[in-house]
C-alpha atoms as an extended CHARMM CRD file, in Angstrom:
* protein
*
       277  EXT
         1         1  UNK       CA             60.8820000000       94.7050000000       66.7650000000  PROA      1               0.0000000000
         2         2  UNK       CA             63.6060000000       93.8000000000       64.4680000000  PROA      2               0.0000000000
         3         3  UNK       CA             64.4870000000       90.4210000000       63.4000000000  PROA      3               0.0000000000
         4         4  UNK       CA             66.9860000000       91.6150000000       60.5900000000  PROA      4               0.0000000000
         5         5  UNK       CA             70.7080000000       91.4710000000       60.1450000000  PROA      5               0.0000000000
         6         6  UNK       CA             70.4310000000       93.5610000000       56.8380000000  PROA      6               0.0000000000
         7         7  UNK       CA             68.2770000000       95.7910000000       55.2800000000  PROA      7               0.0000000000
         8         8  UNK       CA             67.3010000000       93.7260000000       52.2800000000  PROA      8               0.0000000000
         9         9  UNK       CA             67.4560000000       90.1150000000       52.1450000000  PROA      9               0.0000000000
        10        10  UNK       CA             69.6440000000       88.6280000000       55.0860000000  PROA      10              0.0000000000
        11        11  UNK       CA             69.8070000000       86.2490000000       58.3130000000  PROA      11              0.0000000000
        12        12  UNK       CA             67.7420000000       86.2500000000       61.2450000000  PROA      12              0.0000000000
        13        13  UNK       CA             68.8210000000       87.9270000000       64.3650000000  PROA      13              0.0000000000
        14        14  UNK       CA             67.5630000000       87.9390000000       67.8270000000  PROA      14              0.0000000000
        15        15  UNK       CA             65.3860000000       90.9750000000       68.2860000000  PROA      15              0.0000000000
        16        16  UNK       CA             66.2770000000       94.2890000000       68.9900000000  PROA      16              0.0000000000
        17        17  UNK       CA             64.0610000000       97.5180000000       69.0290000000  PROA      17              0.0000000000
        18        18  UNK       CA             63.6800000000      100.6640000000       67.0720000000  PROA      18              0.0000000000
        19        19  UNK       CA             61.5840000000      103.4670000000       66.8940000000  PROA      19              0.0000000000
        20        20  UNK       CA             60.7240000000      106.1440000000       64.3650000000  PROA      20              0.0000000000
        21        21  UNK       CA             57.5740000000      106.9650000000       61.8390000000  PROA      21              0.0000000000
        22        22  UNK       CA             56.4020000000      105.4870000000       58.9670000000  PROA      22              0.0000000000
        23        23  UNK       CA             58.6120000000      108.0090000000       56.9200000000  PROA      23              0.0000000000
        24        24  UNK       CA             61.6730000000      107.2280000000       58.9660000000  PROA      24              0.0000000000
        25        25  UNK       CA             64.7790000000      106.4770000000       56.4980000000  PROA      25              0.0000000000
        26        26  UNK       CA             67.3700000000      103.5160000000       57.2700000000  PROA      26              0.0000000000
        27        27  UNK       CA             69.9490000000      104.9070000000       60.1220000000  PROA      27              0.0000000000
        28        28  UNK       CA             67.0850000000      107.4890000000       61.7640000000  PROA      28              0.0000000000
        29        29  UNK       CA             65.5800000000      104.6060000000       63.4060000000  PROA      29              0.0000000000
        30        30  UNK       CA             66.3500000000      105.2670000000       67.4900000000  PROA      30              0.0000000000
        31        31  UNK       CA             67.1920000000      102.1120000000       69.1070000000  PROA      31              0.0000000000
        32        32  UNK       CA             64.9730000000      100.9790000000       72.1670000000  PROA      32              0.0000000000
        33        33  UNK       CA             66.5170000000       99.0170000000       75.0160000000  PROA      33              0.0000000000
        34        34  UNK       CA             65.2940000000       96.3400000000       76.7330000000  PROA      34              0.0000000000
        35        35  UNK       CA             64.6980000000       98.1620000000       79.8290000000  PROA      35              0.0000000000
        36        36  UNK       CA             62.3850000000      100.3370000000       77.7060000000  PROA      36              0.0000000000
        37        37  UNK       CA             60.3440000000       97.7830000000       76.1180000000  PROA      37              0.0000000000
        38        38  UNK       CA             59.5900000000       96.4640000000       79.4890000000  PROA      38              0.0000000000
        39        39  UNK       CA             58.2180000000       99.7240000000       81.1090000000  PROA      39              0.0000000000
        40        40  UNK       CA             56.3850000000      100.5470000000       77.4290000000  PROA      40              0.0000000000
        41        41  UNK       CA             54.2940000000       97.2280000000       77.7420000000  PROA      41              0.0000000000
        42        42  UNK       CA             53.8060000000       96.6190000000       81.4950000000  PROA      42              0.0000000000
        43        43  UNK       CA             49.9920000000       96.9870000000       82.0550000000  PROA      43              0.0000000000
        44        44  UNK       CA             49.6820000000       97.3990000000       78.5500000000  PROA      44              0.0000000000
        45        45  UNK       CA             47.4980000000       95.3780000000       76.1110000000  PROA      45              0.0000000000
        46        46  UNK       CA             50.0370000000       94.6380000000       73.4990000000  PROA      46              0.0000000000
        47        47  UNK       CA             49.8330000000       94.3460000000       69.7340000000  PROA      47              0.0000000000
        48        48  UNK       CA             52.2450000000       92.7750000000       67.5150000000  PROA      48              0.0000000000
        49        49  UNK       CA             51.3710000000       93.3860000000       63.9440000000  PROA      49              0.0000000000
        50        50  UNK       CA             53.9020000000       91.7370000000       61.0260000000  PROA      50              0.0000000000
        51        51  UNK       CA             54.4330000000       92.1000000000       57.3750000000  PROA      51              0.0000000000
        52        52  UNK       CA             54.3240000000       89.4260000000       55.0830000000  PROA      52              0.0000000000
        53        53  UNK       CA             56.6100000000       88.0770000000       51.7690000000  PROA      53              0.0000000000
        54        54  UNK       CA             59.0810000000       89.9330000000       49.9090000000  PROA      54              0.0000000000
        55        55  UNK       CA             58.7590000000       93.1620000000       51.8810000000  PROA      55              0.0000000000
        56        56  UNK       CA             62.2610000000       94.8150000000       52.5320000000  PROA      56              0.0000000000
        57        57  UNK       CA             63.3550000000       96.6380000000       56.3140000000  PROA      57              0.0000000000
        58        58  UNK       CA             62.3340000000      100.4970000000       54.5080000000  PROA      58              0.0000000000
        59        59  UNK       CA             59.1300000000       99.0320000000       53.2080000000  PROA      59              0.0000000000
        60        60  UNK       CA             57.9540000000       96.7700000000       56.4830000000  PROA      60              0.0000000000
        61        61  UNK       CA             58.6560000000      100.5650000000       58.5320000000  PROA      61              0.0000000000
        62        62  UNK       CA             56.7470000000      102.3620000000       56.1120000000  PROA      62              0.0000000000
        63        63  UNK       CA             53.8550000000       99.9620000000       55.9840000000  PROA      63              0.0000000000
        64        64  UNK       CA             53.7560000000       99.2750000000       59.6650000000  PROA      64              0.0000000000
        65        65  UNK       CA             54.3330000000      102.7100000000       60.9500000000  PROA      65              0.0000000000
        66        66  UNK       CA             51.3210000000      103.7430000000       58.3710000000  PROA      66              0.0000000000
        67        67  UNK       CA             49.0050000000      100.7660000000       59.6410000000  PROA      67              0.0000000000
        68        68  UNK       CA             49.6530000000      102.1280000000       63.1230000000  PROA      68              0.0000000000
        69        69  UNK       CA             48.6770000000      105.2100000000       62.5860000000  PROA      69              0.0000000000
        70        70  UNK       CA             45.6600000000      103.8990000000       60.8370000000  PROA      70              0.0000000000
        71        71  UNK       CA             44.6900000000      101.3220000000       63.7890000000  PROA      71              0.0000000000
        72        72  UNK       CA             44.3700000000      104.5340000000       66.4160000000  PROA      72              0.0000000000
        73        73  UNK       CA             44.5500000000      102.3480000000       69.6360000000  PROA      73              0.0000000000
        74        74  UNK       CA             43.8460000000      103.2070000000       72.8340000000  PROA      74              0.0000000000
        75        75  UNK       CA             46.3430000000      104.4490000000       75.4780000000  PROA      75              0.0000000000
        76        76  UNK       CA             46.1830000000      101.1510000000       77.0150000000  PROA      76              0.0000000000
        77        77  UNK       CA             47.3850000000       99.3070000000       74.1920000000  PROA      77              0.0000000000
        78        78  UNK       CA             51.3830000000       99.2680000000       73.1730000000  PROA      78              0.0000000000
        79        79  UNK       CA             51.5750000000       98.7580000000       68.5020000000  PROA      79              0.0000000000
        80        80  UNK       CA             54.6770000000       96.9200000000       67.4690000000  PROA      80              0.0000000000
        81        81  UNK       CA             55.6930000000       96.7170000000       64.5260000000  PROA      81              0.0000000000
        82        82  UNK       CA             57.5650000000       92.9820000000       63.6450000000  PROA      82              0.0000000000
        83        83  UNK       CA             60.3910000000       93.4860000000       60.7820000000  PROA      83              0.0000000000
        84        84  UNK       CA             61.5660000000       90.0250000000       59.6070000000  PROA      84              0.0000000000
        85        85  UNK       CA             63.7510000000       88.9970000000       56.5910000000  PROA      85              0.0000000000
        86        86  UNK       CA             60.8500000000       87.2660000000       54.0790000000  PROA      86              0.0000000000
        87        87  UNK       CA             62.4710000000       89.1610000000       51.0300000000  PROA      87              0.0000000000
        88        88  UNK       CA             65.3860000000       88.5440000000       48.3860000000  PROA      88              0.0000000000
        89        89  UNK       CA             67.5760000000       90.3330000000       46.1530000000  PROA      89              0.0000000000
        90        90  UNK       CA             65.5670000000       88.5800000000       43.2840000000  PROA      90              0.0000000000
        91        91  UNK       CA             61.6030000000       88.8360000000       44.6820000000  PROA      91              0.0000000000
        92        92  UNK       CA             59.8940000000       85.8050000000       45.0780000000  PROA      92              0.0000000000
        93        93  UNK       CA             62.1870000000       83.2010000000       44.2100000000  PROA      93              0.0000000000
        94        94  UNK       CA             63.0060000000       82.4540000000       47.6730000000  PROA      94              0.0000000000
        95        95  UNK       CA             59.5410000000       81.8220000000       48.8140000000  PROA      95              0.0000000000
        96        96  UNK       CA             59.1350000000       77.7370000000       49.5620000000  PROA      96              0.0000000000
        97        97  UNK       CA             62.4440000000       78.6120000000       52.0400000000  PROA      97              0.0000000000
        98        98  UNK       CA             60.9120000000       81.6640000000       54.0210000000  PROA      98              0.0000000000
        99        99  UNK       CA             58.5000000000       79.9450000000       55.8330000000  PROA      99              0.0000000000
       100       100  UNK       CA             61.3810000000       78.4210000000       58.0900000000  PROA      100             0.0000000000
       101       101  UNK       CA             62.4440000000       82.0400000000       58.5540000000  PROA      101             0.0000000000
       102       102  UNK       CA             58.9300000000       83.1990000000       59.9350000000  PROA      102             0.0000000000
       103       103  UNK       CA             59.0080000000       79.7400000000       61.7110000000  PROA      103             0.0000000000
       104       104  UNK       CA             62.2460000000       81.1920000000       63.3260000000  PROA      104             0.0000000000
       105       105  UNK       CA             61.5880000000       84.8230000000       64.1980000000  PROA      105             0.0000000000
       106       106  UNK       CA             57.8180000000       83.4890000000       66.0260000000  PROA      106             0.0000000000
       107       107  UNK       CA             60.3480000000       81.1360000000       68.2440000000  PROA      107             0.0000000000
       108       108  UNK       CA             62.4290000000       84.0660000000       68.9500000000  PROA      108             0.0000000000
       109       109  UNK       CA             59.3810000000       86.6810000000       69.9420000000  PROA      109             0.0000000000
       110       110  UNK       CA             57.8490000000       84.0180000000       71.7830000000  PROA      110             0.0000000000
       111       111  UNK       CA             61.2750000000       83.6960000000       74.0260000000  PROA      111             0.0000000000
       112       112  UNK       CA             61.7790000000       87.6070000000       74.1390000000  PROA      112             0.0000000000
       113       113  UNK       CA             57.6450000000       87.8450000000       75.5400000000  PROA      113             0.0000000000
       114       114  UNK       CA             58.3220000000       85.3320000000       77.8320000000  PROA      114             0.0000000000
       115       115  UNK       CA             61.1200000000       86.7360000000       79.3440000000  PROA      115             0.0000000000
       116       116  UNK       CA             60.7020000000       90.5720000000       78.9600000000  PROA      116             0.0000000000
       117       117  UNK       CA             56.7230000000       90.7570000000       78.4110000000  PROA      117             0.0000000000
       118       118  UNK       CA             55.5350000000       89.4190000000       81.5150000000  PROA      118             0.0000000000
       119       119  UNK       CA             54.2790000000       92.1590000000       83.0300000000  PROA      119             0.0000000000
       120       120  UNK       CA             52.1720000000       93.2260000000       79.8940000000  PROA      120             0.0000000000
       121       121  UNK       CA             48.1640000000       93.2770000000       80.3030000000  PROA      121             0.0000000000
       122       122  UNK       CA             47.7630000000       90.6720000000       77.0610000000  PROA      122             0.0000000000
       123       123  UNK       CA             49.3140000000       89.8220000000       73.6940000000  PROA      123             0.0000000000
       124       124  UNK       CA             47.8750000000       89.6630000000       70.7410000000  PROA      124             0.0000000000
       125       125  UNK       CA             48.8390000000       89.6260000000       66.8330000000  PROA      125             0.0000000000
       126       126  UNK       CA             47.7980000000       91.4900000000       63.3680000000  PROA      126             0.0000000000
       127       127  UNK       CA             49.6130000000       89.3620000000       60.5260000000  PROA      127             0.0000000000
       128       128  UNK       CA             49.2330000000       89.6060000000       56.5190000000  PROA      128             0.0000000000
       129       129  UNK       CA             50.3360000000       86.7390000000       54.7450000000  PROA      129             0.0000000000
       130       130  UNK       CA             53.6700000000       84.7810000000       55.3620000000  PROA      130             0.0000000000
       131       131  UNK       CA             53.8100000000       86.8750000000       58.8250000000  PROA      131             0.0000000000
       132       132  UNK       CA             50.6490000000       84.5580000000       60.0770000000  PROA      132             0.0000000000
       133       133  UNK       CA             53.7860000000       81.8090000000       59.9670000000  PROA      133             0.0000000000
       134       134  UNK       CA             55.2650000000       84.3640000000       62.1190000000  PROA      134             0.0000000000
       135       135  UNK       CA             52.5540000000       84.7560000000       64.5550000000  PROA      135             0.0000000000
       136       136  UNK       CA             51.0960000000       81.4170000000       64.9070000000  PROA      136             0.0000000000
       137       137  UNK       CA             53.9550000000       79.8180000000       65.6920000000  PROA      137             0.0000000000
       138       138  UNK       CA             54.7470000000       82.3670000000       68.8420000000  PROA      138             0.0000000000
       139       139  UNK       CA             51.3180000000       81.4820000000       69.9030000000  PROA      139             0.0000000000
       140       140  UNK       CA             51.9400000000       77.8460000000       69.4120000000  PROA      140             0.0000000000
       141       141  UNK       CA             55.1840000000       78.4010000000       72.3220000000  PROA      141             0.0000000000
       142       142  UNK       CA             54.3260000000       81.1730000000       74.2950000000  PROA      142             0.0000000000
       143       143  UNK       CA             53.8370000000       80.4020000000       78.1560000000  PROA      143             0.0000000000
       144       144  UNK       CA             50.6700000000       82.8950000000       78.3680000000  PROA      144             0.0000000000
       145       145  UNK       CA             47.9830000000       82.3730000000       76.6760000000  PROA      145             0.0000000000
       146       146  UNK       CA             47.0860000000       85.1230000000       73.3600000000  PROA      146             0.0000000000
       147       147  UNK       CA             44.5400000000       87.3400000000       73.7310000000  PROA      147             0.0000000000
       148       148  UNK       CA             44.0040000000       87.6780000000       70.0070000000  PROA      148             0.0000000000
       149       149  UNK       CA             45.0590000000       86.8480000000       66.7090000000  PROA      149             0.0000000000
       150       150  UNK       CA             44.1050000000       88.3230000000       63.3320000000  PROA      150             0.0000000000
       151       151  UNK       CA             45.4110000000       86.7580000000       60.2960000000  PROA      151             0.0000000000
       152       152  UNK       CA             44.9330000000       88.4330000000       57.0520000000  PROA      152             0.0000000000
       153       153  UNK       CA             45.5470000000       87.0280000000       53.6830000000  PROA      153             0.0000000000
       154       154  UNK       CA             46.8550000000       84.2940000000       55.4860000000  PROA      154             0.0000000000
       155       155  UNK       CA             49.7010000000       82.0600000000       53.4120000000  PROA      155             0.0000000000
       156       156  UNK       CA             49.4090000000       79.0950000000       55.4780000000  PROA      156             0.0000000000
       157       157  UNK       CA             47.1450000000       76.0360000000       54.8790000000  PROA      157             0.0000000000
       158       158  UNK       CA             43.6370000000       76.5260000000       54.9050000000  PROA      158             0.0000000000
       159       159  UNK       CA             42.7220000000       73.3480000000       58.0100000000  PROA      159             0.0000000000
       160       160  UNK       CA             46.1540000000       74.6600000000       59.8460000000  PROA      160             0.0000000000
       161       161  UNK       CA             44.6080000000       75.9500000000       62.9720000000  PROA      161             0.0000000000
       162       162  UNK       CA             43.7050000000       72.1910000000       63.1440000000  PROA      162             0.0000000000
       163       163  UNK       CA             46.5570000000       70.7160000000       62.1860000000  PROA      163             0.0000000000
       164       164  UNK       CA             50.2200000000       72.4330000000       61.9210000000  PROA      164             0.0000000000
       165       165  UNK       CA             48.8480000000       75.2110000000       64.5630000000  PROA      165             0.0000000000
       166       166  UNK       CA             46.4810000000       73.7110000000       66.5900000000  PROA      166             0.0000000000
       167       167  UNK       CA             48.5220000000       74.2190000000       69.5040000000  PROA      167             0.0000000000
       168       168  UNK       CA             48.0980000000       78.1850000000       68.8130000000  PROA      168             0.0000000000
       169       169  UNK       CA             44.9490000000       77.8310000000       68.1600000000  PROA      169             0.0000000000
       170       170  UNK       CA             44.2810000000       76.0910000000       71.5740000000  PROA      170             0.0000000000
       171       171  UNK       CA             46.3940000000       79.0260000000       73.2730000000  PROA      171             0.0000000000
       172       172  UNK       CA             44.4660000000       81.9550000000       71.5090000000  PROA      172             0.0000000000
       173       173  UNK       CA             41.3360000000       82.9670000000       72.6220000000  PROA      173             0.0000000000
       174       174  UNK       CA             39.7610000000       84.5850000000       69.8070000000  PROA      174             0.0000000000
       175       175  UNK       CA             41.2330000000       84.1850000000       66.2910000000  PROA      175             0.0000000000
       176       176  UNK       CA             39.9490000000       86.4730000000       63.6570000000  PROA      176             0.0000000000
       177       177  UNK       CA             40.4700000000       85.5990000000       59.7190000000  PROA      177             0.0000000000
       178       178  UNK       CA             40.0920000000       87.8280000000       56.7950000000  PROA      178             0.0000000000
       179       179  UNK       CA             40.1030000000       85.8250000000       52.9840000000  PROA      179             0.0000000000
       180       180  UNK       CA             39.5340000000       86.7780000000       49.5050000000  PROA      180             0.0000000000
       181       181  UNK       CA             39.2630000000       84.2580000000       46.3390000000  PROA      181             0.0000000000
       182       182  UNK       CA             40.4880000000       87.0980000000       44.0650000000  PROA      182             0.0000000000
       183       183  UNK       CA             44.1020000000       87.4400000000       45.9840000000  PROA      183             0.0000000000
       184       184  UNK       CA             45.8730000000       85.9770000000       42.8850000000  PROA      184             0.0000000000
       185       185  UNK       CA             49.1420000000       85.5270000000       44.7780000000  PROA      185             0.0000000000
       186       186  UNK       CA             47.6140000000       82.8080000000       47.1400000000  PROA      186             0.0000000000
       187       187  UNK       CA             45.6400000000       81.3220000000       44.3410000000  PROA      187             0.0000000000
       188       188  UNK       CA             48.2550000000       81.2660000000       41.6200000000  PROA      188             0.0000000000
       189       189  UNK       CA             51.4820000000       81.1830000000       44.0230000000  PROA      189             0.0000000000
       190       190  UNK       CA             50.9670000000       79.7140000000       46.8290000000  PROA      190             0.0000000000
       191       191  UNK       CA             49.4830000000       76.3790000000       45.1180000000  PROA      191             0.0000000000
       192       192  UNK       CA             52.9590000000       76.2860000000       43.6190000000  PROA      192             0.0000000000
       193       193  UNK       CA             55.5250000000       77.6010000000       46.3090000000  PROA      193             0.0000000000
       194       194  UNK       CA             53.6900000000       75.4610000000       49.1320000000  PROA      194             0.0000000000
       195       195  UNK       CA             54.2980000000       72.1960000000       47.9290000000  PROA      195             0.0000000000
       196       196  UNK       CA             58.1470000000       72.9660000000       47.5010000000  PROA      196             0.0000000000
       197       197  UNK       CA             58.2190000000       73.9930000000       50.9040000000  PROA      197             0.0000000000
       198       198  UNK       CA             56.3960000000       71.4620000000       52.1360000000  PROA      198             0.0000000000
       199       199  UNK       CA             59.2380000000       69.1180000000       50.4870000000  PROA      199             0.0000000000
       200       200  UNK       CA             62.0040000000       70.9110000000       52.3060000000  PROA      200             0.0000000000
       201       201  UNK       CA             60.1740000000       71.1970000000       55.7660000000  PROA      201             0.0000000000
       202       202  UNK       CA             57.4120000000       68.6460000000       55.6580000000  PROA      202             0.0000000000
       203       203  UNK       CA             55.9280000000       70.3710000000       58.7480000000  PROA      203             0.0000000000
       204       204  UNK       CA             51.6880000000       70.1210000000       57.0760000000  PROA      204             0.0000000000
       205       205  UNK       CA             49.7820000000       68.5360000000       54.4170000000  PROA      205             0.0000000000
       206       206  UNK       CA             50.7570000000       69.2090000000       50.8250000000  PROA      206             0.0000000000
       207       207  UNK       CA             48.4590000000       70.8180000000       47.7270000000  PROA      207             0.0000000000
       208       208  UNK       CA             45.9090000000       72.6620000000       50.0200000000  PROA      208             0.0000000000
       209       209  UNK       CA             43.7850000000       75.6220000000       49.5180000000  PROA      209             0.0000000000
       210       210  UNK       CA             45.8270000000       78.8200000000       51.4990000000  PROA      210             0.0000000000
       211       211  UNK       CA             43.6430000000       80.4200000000       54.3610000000  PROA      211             0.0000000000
       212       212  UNK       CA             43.9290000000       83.3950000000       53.0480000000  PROA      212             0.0000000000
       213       213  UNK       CA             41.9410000000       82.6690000000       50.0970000000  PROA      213             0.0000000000
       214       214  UNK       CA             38.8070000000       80.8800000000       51.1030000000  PROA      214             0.0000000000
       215       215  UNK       CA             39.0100000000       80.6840000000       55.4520000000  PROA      215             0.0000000000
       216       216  UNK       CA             38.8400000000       77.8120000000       57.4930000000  PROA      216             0.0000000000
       217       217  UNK       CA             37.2500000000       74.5270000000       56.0250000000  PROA      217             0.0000000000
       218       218  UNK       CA             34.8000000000       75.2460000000       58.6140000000  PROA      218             0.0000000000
       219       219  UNK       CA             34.0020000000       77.3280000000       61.7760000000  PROA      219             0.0000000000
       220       220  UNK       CA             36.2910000000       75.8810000000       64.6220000000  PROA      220             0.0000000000
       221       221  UNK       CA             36.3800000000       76.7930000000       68.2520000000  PROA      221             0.0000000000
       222       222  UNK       CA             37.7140000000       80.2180000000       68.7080000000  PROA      222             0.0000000000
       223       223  UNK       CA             37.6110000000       81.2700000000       64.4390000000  PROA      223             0.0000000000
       224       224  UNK       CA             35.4050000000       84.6280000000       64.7970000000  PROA      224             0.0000000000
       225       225  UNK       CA             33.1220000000       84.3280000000       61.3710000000  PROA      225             0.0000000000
       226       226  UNK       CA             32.6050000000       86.9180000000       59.0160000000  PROA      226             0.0000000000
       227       227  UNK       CA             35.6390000000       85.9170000000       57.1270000000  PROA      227             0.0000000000
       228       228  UNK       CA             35.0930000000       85.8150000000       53.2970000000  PROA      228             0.0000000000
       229       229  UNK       CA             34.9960000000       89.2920000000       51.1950000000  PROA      229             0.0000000000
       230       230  UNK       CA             32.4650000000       89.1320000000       48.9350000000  PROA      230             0.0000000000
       231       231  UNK       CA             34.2590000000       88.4080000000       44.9660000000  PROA      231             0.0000000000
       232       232  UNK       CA             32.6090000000       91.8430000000       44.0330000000  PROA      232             0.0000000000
       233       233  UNK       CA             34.9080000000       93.7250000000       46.6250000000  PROA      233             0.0000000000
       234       234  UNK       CA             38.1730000000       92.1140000000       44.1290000000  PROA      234             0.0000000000
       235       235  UNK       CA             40.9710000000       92.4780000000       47.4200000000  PROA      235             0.0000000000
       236       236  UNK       CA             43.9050000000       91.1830000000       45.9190000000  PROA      236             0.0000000000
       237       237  UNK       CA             47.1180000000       90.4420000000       48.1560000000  PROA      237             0.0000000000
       238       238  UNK       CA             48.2630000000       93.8460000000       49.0040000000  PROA      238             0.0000000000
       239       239  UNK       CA             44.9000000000       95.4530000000       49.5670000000  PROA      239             0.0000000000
       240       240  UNK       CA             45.3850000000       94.2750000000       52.8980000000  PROA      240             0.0000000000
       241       241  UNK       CA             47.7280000000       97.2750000000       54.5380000000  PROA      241             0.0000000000
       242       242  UNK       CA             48.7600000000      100.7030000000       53.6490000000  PROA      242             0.0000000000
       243       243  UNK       CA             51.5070000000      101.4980000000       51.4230000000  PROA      243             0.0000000000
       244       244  UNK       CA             54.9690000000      100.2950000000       52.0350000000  PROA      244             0.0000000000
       245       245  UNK       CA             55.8070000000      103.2340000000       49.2440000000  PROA      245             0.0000000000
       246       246  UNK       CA             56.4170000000      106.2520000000       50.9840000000  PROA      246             0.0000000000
       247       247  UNK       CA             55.5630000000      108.7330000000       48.0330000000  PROA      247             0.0000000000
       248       248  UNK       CA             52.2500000000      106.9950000000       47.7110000000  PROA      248             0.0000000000
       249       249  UNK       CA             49.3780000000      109.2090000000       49.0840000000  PROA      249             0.0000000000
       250       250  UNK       CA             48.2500000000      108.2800000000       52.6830000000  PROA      250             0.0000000000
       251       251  UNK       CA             45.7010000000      108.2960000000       54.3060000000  PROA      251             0.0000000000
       252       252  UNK       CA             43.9310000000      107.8200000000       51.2310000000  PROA      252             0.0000000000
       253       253  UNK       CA             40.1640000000      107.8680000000       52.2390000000  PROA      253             0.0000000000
       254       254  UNK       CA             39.2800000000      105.6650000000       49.2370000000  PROA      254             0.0000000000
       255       255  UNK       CA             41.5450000000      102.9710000000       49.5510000000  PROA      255             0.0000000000
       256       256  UNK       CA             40.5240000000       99.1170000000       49.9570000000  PROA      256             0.0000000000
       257       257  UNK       CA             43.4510000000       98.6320000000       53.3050000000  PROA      257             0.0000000000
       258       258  UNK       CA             40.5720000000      101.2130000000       54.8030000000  PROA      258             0.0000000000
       259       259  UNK       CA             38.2570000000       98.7030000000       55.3560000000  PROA      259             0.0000000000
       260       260  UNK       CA             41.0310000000       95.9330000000       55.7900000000  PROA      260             0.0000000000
       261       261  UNK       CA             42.5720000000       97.8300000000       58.7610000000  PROA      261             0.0000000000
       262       262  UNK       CA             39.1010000000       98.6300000000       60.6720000000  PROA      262             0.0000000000
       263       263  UNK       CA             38.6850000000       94.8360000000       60.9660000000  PROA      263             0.0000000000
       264       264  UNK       CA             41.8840000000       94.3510000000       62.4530000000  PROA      264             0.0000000000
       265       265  UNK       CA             40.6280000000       96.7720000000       64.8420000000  PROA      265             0.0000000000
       266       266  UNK       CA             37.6610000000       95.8260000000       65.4950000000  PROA      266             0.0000000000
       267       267  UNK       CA             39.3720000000       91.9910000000       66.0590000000  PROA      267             0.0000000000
       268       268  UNK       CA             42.0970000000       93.4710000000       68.2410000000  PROA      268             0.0000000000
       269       269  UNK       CA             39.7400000000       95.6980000000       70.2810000000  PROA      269             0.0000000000
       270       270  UNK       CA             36.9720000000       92.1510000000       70.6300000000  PROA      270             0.0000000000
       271       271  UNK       CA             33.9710000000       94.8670000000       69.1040000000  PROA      271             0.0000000000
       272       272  UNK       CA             31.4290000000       92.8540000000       66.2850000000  PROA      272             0.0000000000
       273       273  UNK       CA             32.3420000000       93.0840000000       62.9010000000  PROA      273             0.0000000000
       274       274  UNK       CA             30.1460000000       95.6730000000       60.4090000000  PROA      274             0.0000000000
       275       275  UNK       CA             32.4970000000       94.5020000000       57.5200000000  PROA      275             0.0000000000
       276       276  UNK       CA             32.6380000000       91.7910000000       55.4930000000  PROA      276             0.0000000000
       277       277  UNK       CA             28.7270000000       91.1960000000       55.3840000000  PROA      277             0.0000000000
């Protein structure tokens, strides 16, 4: 599902669909018509899973297309892959304004599901970082209620499934969250790029801990505890999902995403979680 007008850096666009593998290069990807998309997800439990920040079009296939592979879903379930325009010609400069882009691109999914996903089984979302923007706000509009949502390394306020989102939150029924205090980007960057977004949107609470770091305040509602990996485990902010470098060696059998991507399927698929302790 492509939200992209350009490769790198770029406008939002309504969505259009491609297909291809995680090794797919630029003008290989087939395009997927509506018509498609409908008879791909009808009785299907879906799964939209997102990139986050400063990830271009060739890195957001690579990564996605890997983390699909890695997720090995059921038959019954339909993986798509959410490309969105959260990256820059200079890298993360632009990061207080992209939060209005994933703002835009979760209004836009939630009108395409709403129109073209009716006939799907459920919905449910895999984010990492910025992308839980993304997701959160399509649960916050969409007409059916989400099935699930797991947000990983989250770079939205830590009380926002209280505050901003609690309108997802109310139209989710399970919400899974996986945090680590040693992600240095949400604990060094986010403190900083938040508050400047929060002065250009001033759409939740300034100079708050990111959920990605720590979890919720507290255990609310639907929030599916474990959340926190333990310090010792040292998951910084891309130990979330495999590579979005396509010479870099995958699967890799001793890589941290390992145990990142078995709790997104384990949160997607409603089993108990073994990991984090």
């Amino acid at each position: 599902m492509n939200f992209r007008e350009r490769s790198v850096a770029g406008g939002v666009k309504d969505p259009t669909f491609l297909e291809g593998t995680a090794q797919t290069v630029g003008g290989g990807l087939k395009v997927i018509s509506d018509g498609a998309v409908i008879r791909r997800t009808s009785r299907r439990d879906v799964l939209f899973a997102t990139h986050g920040f400063n990830v271009s079009m060739p890195e957001g296939v690579c990564s996605l297309g890997r983390l699909e592979e890695a997720l090995n879903l059921p038959e019954s379930c339909q993986f798509i892959g959410i490309l969105w325009p959260g990256d820059f010609w200079i890298p993360v400069i632009n990061y207080p304004f992209e939060g209005e882009t994933a703002t835009d691109c979760g209004r836009r999914l939630a009108r395409y599901c709403d129109r073209n996903l009716r006939s799907s089984s459920s919905i449910s979302f895999i984010t990492h970082s910025l992308g839980a923007r993304l997701a959160l706000q399509a649960a916050q509009v969409l007409q059916t209620k989400v099935r699930s949502i797991c947000l990983t390394a989250a770079a939205v306020n830590s009380d926002c499934l209280t505050t901003q989102y609690a309108g997802a939150f109310a139209n989710s029924s399970i919400i899974s969250v996986l945090a680590s205090h040693k992600d240095l980007v949400l604990k060094l960057a986010f403190p900083i790029g938040d508050p400047i977004a929060d002065l250009l949107h001033s759409d939740h609470a300034p100079f708050r801990p990111a959920l990605g770091s720590g979890g919720p305040p507290s255990a609310v509602g639907a929030t599916v505890p474990p959340w926190q990996i333990p310090d010792t485990a040292g998951y910084n902010h891309g130990d979330y999902l495999p590579p979005s470098e396509r010479a870099a060696a995958f699967p890799d059998a001793g890589a941290k995403w390992n145990r990142a991507t078995g709790f997104m399927r384990r949160s997607f698929l409603g089993q108990a979680q073994t990991w984090p302790a």
